[in-house]
N, CA and C atoms as an extended XYZ file, in Angstrom:
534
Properties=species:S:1:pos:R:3:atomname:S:1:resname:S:1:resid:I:1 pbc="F F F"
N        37.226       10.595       16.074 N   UNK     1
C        38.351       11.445       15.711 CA  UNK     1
C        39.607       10.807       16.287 C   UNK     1
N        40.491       10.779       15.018 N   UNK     2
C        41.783       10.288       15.529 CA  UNK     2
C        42.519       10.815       16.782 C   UNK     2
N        43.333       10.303       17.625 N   UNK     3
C        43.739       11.235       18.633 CA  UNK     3
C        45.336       11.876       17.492 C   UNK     3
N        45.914       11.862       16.591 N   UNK     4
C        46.363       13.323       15.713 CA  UNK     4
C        45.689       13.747       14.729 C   UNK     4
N        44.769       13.716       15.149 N   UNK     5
C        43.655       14.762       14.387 CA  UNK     5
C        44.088       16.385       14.510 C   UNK     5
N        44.183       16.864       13.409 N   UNK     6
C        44.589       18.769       13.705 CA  UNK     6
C        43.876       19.321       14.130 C   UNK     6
N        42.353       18.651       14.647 N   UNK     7
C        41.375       19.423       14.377 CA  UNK     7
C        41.294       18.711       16.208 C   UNK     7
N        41.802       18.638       16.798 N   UNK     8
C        41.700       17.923       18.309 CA  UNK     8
C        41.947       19.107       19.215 C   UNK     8
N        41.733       20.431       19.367 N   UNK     9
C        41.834       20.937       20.367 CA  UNK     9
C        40.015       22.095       20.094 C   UNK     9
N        39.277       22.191       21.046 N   UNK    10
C        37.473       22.146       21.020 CA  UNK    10
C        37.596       23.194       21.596 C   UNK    10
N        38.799       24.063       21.985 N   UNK    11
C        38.024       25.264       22.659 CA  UNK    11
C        37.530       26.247       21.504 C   UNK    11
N        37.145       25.782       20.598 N   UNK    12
C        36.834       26.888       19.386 CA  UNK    12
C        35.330       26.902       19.442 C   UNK    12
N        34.315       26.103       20.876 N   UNK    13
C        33.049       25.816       20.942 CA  UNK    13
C        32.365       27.144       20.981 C   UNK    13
N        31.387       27.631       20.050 N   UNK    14
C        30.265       28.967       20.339 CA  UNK    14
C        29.100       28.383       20.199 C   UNK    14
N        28.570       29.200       21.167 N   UNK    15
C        27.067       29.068       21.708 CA  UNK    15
C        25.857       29.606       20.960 C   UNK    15
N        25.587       29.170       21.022 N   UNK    16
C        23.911       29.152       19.445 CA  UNK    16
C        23.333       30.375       20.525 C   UNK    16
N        22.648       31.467       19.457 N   UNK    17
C        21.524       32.308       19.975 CA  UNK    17
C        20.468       32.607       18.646 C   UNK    17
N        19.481       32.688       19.193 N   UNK    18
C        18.900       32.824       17.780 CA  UNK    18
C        18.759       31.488       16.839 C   UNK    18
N        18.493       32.079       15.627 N   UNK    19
C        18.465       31.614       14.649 CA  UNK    19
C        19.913       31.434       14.078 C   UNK    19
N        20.771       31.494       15.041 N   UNK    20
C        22.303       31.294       14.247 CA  UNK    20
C        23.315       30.139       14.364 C   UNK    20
N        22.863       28.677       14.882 N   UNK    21
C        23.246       27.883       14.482 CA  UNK    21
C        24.258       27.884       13.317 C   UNK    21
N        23.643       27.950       11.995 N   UNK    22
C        24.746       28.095       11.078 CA  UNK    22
C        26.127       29.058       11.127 C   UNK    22
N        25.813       30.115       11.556 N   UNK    23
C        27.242       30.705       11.918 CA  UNK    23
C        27.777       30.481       12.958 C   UNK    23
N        27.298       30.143       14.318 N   UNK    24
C        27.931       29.770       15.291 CA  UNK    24
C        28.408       28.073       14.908 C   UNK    24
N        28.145       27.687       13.913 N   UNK    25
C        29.078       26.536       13.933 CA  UNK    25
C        30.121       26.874       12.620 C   UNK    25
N        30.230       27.271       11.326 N   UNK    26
C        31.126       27.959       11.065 CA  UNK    26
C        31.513       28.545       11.774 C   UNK    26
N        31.608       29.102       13.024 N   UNK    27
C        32.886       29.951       13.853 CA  UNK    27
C        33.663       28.493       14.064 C   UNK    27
N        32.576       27.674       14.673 N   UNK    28
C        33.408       26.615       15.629 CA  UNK    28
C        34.511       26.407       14.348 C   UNK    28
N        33.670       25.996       12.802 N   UNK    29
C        34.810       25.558       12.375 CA  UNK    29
C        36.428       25.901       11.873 C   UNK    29
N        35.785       27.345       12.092 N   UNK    30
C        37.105       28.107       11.465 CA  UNK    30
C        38.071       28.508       12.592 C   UNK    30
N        37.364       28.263       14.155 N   UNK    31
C        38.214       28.006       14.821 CA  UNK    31
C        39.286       27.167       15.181 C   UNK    31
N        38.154       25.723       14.383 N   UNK    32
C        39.051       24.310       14.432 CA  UNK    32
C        40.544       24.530       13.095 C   UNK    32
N        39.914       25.459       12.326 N   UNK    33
C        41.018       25.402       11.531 CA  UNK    33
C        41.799       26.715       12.124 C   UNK    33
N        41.892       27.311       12.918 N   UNK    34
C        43.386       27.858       13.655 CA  UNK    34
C        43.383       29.125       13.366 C   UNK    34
N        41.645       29.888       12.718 N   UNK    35
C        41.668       31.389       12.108 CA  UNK    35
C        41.437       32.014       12.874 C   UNK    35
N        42.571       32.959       13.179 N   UNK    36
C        42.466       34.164       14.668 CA  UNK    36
C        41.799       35.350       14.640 C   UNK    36
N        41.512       35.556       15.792 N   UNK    37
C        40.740       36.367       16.259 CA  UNK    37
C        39.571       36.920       14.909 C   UNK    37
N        38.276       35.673       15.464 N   UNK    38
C        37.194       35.952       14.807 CA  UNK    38
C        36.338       36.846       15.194 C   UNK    38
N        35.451       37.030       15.210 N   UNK    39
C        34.360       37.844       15.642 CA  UNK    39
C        33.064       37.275       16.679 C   UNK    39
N        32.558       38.042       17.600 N   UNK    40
C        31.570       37.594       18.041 CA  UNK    40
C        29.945       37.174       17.135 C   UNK    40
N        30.057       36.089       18.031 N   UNK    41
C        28.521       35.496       16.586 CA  UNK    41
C        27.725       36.824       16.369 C   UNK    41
N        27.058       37.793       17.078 N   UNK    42
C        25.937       38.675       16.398 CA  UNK    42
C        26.847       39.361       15.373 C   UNK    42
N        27.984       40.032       15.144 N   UNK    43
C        28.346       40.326       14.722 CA  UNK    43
C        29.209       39.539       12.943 C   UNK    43
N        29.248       38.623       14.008 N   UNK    44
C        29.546       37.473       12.574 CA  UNK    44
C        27.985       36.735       11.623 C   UNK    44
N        27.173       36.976       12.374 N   UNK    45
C        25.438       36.456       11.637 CA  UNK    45
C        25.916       37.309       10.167 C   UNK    45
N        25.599       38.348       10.719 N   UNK    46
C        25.611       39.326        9.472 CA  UNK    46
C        26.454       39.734        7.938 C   UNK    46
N        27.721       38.957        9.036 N   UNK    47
C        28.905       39.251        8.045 CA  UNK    47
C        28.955       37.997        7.073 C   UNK    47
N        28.111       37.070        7.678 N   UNK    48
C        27.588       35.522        6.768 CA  UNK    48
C        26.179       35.607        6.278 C   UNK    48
N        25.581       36.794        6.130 N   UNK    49
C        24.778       37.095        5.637 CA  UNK    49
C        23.241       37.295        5.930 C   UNK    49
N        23.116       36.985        7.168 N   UNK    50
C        21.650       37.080        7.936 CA  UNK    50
C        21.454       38.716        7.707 C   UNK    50
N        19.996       38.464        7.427 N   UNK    51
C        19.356       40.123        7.226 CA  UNK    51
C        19.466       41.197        8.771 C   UNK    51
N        20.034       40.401       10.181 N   UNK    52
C        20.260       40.819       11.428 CA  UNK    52
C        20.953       39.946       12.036 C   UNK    52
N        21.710       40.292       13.494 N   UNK    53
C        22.167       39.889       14.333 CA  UNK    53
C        21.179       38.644       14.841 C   UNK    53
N        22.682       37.428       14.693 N   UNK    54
C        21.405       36.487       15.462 CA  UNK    54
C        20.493       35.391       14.141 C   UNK    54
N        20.540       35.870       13.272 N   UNK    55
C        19.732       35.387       12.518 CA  UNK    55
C        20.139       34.374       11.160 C   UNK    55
N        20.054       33.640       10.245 N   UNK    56
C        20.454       33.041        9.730 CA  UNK    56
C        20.362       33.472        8.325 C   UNK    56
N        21.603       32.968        7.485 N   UNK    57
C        21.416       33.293        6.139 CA  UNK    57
C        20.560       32.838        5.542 C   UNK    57
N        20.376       33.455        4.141 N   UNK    58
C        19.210       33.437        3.505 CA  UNK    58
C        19.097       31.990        2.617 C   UNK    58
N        18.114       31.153        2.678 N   UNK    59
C        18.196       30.103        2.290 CA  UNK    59
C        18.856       29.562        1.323 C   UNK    59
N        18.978       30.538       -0.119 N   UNK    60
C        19.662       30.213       -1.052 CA  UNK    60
C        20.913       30.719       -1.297 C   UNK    60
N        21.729       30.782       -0.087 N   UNK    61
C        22.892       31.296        0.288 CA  UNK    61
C        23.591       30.134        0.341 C   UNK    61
N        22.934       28.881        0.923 N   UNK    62
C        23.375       27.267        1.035 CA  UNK    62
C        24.000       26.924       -0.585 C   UNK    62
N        23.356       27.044       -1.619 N   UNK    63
C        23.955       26.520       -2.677 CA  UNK    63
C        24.022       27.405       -3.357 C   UNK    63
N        23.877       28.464       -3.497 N   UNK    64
C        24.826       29.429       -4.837 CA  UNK    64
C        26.217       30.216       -4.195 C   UNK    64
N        26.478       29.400       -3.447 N   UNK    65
C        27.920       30.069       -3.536 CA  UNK    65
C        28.034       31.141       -2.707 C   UNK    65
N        26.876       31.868       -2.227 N   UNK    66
C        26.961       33.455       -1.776 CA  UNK    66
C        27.569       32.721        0.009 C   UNK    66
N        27.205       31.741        0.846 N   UNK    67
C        27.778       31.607        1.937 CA  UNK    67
C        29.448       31.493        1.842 C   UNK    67
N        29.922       30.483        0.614 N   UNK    68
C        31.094       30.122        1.010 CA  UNK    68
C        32.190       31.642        0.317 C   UNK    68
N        31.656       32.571       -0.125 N   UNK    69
C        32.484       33.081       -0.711 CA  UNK    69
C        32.382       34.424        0.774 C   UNK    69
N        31.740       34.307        1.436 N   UNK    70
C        31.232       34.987        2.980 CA  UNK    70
C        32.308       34.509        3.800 C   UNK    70
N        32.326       33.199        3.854 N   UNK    71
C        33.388       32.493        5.307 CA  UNK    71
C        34.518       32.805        4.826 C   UNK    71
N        34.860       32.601        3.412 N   UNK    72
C        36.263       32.568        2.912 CA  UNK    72
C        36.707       33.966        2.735 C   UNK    72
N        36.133       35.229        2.988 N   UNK    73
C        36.274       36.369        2.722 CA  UNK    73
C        36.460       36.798        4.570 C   UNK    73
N        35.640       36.466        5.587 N   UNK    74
C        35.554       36.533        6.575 CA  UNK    74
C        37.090       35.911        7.110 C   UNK    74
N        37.746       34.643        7.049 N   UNK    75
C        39.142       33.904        6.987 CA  UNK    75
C        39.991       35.003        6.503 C   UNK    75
N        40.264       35.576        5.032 N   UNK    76
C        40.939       36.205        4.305 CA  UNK    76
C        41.249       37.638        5.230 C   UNK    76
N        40.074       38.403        5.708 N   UNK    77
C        40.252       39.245        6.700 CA  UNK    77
C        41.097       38.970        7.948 C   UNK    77
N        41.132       37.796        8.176 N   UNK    78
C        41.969       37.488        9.779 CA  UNK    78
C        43.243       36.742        9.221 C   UNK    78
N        43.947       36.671        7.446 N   UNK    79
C        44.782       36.582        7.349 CA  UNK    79
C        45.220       34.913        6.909 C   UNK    79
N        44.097       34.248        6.969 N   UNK    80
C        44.339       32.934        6.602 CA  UNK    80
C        42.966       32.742        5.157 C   UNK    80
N        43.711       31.701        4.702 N   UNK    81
C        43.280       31.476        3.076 CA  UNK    81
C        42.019       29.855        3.308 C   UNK    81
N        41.144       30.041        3.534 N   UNK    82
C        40.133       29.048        3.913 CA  UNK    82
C        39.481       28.702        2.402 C   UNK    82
N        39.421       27.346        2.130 N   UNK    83
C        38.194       26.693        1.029 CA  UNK    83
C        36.964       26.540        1.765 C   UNK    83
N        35.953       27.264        1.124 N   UNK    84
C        34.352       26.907        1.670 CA  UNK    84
C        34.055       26.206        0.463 C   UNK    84
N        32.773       25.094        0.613 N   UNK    85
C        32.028       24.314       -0.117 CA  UNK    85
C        31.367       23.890        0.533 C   UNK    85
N        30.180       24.822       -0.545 N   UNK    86
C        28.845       24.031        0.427 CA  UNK    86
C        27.948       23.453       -0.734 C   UNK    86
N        27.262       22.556       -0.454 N   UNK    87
C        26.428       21.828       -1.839 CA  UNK    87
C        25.163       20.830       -1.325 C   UNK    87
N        24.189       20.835       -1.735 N   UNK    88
C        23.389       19.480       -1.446 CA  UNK    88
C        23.816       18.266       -1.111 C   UNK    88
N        23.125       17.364       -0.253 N   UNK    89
C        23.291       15.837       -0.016 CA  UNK    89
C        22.239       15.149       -0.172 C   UNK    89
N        23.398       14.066       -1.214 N   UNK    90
C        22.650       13.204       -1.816 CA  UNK    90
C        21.705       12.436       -0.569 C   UNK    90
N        20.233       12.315       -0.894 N   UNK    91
C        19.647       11.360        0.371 CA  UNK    91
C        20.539        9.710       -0.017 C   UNK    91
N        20.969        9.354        1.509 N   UNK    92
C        20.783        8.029        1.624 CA  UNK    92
C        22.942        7.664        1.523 C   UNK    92
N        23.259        8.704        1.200 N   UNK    93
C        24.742        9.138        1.234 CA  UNK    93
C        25.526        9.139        2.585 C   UNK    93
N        26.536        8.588        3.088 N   UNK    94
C        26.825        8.653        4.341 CA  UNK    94
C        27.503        9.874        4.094 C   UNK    94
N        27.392       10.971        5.344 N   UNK    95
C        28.131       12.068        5.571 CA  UNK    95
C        28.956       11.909        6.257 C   UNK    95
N        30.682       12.186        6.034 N   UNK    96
C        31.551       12.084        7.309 CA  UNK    96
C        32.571       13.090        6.726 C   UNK    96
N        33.495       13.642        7.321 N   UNK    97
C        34.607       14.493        7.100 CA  UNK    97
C        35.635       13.708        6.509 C   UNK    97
N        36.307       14.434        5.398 N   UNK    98
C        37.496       13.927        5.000 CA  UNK    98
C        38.597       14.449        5.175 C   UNK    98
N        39.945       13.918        5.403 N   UNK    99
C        41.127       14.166        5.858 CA  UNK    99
C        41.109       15.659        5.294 C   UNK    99
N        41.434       16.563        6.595 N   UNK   100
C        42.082       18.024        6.047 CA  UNK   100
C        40.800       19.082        6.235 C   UNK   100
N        40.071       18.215        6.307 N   UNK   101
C        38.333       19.502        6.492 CA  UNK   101
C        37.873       19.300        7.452 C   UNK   101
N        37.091       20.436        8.008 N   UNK   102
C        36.214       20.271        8.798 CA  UNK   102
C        34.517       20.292        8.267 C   UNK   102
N        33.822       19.762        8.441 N   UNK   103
C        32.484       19.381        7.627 CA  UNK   103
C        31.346       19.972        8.477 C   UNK   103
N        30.318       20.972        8.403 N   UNK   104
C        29.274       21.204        8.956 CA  UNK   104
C        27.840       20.331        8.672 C   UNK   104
N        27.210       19.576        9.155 N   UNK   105
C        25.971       19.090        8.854 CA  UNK   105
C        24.345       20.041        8.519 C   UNK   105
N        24.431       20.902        7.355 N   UNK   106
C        23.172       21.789        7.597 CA  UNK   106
C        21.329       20.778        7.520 C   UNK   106
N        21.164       20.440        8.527 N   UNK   107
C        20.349       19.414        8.977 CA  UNK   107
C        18.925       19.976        8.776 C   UNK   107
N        17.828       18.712        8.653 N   UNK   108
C        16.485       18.514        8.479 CA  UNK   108
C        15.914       17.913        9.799 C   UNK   108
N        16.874       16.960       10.034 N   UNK   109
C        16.070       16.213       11.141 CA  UNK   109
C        17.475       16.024       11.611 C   UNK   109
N        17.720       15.139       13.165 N   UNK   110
C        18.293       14.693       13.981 CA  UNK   110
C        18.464       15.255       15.648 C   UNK   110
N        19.465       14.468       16.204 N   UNK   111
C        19.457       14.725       17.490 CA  UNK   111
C        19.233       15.987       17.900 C   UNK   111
N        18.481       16.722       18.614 N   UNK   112
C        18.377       18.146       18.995 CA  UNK   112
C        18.866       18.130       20.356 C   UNK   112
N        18.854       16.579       21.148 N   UNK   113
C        19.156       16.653       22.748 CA  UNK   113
C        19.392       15.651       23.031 C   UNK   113
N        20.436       14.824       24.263 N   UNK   114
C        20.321       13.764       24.214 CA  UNK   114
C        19.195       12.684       24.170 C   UNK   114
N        19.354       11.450       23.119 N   UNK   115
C        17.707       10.865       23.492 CA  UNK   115
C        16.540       11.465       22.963 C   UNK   115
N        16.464       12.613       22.300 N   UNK   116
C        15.758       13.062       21.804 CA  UNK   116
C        15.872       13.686       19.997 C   UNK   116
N        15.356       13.034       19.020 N   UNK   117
C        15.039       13.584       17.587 CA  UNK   117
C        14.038       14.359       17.386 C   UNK   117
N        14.413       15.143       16.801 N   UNK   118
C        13.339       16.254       16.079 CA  UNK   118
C        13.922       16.879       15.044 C   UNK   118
N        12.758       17.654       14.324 N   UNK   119
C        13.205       18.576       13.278 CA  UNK   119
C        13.598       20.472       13.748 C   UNK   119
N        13.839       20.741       15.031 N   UNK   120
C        13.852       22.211       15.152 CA  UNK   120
C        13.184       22.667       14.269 C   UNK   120
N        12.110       22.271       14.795 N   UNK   121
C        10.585       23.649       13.985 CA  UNK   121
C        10.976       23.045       12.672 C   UNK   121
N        11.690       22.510       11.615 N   UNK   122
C        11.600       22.898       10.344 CA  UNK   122
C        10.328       21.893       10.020 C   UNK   122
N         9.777       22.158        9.005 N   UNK   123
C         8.761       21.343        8.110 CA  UNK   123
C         8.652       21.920        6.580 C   UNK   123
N         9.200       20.535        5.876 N   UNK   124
C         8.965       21.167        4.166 CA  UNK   124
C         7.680       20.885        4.074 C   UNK   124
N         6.525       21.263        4.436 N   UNK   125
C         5.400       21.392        4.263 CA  UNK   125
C         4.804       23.068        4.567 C   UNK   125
N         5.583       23.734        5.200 N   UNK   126
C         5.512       24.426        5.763 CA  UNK   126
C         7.149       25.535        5.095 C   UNK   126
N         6.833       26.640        3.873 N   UNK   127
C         8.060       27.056        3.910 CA  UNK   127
C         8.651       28.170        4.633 C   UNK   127
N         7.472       28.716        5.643 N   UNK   128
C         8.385       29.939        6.466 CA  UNK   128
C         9.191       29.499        7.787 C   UNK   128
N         9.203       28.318        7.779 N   UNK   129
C        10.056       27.509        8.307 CA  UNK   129
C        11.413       26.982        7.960 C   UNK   129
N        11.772       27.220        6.067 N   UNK   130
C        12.593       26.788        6.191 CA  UNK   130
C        13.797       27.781        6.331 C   UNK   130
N        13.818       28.887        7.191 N   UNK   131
C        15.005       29.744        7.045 CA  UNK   131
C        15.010       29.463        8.920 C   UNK   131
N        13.985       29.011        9.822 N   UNK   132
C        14.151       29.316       10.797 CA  UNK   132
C        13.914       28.039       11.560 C   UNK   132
N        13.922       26.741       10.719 N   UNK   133
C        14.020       25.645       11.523 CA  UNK   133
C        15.356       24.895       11.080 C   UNK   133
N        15.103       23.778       11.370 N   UNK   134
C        16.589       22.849       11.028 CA  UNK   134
C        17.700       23.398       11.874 C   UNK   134
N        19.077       22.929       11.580 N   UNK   135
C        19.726       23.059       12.878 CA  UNK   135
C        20.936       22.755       12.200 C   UNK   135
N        22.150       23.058       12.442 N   UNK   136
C        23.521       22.617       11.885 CA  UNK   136
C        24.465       22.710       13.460 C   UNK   136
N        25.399       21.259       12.402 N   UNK   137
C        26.418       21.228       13.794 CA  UNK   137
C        27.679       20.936       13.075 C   UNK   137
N        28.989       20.867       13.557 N   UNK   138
C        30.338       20.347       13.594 CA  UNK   138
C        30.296       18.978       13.390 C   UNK   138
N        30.740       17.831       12.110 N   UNK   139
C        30.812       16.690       12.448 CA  UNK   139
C        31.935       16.492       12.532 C   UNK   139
N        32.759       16.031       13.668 N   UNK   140
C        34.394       15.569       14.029 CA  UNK   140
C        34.129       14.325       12.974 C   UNK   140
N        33.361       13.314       13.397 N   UNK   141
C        33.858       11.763       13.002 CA  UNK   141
C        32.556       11.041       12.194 C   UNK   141
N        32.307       10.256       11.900 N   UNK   142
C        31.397        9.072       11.716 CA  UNK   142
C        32.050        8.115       12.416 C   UNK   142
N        30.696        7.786       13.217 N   UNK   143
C        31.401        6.322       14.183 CA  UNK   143
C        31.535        5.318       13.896 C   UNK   143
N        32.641        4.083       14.374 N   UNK   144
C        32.381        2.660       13.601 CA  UNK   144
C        30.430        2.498       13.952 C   UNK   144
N        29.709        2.650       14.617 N   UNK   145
C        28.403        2.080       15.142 CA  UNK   145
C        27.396        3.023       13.639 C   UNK   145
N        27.874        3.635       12.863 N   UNK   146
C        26.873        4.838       11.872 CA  UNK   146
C        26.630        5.830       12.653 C   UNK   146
N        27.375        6.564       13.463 N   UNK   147
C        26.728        7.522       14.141 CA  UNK   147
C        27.582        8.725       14.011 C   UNK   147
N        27.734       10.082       15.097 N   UNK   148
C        28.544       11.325       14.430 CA  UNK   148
C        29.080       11.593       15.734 C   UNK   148
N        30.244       12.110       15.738 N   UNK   149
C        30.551       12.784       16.937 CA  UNK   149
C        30.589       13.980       16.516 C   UNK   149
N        29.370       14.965       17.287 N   UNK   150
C        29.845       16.541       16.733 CA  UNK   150
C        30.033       17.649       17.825 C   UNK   150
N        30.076       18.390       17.640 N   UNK   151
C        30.538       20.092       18.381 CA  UNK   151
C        28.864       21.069       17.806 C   UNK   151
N        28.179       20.579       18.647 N   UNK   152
C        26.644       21.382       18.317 CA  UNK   152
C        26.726       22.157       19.460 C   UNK   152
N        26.515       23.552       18.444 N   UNK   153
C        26.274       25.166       19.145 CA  UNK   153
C        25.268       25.364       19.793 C   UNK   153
N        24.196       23.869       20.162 N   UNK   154
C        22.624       23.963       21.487 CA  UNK   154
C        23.554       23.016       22.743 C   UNK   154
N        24.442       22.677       22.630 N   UNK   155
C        24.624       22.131       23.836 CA  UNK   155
C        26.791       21.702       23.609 C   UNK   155
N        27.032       21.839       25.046 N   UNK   156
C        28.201       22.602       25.321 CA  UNK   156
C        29.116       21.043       24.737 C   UNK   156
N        30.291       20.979       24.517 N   UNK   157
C        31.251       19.727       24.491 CA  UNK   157
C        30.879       18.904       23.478 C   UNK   157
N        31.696       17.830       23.164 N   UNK   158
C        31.464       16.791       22.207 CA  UNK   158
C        30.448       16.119       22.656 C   UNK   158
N        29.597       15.882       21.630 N   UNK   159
C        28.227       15.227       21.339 CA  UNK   159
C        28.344       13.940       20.657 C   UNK   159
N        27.847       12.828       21.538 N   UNK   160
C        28.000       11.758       20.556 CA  UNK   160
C        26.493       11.004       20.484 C   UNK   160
N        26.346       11.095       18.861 N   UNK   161
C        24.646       10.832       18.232 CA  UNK   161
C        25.088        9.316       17.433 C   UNK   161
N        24.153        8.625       18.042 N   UNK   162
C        24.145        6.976       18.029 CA  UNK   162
C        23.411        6.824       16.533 C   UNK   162
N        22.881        7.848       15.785 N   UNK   163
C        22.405        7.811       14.511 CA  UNK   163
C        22.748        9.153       14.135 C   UNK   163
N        23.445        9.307       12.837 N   UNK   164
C        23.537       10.392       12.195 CA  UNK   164
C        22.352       11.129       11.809 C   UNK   164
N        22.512       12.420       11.504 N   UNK   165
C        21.664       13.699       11.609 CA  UNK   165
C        20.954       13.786        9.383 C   UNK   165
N        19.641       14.111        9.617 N   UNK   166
C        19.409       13.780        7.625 CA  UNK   166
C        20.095       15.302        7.346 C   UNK   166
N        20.523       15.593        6.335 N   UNK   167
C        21.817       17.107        6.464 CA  UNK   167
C        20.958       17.376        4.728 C   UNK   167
N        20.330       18.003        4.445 N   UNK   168
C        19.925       19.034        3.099 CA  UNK   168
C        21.571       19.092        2.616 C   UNK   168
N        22.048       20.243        3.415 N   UNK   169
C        23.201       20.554        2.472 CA  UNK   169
C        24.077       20.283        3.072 C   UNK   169
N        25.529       20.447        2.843 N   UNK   170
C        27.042       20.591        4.272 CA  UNK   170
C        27.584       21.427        3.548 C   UNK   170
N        28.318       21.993        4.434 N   UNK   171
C        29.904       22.762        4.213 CA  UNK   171
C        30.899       21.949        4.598 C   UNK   171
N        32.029       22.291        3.781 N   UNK   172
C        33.544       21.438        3.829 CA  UNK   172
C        34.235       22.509        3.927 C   UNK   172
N        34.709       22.856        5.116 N   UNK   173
C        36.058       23.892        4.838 CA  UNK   173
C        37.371       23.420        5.392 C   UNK   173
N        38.070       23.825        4.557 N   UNK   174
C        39.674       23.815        4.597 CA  UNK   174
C        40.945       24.609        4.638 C   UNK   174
N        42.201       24.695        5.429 N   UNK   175
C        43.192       25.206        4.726 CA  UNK   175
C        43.521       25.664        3.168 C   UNK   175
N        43.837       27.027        3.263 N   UNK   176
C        44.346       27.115        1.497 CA  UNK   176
C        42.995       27.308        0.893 C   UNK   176
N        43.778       28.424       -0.114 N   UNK   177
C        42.838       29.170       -1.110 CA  UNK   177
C        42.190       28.636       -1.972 C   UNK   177
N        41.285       28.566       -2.950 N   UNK   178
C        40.269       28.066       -3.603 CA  UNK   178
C        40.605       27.572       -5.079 C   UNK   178
């Protein structure tokens, strides 16, 4: 991340509980984009669509549209006009943020800890796993080395992963209405 990057001030970091990775990093991001006074994650799970506090939206919330029209309605309430887009990734596609967005990685596999890869429980062999494994984070950058610097809601501060994370789907959100 550039040092005038808009997106350069991290106290917008929330802490994963549950199964809510995905909304605790949409907070981070809509913090990075400057949207006030959000909500606490149990309270925000729900309002992004988890069947409870804590818990994660419903799988096919990732690509029909029902998440991003959630964050951008959630933004609209606190007065700012946010673009959500969320969509599949292509395998084998480099993922990185483009000027003006902040990009979530909704992940299959990658870093879960330093030095350490895994899939958080997920296995597509296995589908009652896929609402309660995998893992999403904040990607600030792609590194010159192929790697990510992100803001992951399992562990506190900027994270820097020496190999990028395999991401199913992402979100791109932005300034300004849709």
């Amino acid at each position: 991340m550039s040092h005038d990057s808009p997106f350069s001030h991290f106290s917008a970091w929330v802490q994963n509980q549950g199964a809510a990775c995905t909304s605790a990093s949409l907070l981070i991001a809509l913090g990075l984009l400057k949207v006030p006074s959000l909500p606490a994650l149990g309270p925000a799970t729900v309002a992004l669509g988890a069947a409870h506090e804590y818990g994660a939206p419903g799988l096919l919330d990732y690509v029909s549209g029902r998440l991003d029209r959630r964050v951008e309605a959630l933004a609209a309430t606190r007065g700012v006009a946010v673009r959500s887009r969320t969509g599949l990734v292509l395998p084998g596609r480099p993922l990185r943020p483009r000027p003006g967005e902040v990009l979530i990685a909704h992940l299959a596999w990658g870093q879960e800890r330093p030095g350490a890869y895994g899939t958080w429980g997920f296995s597509l062999l296995r589908p009652a796993t896929w609402s309660t494994g995998g893992h999403s984070v904040v990607v600030l950058e792609a590194t010159a080395g192929g790697g990510w610097r992100v803001l992951d809601p399992n562990h506190q501060g900027i994270q820097d992963w020496p190999r990028p994370g395999i991401a199913v789907t992402a979100t791109r959100l932005s300034r300004g209405g849709t």
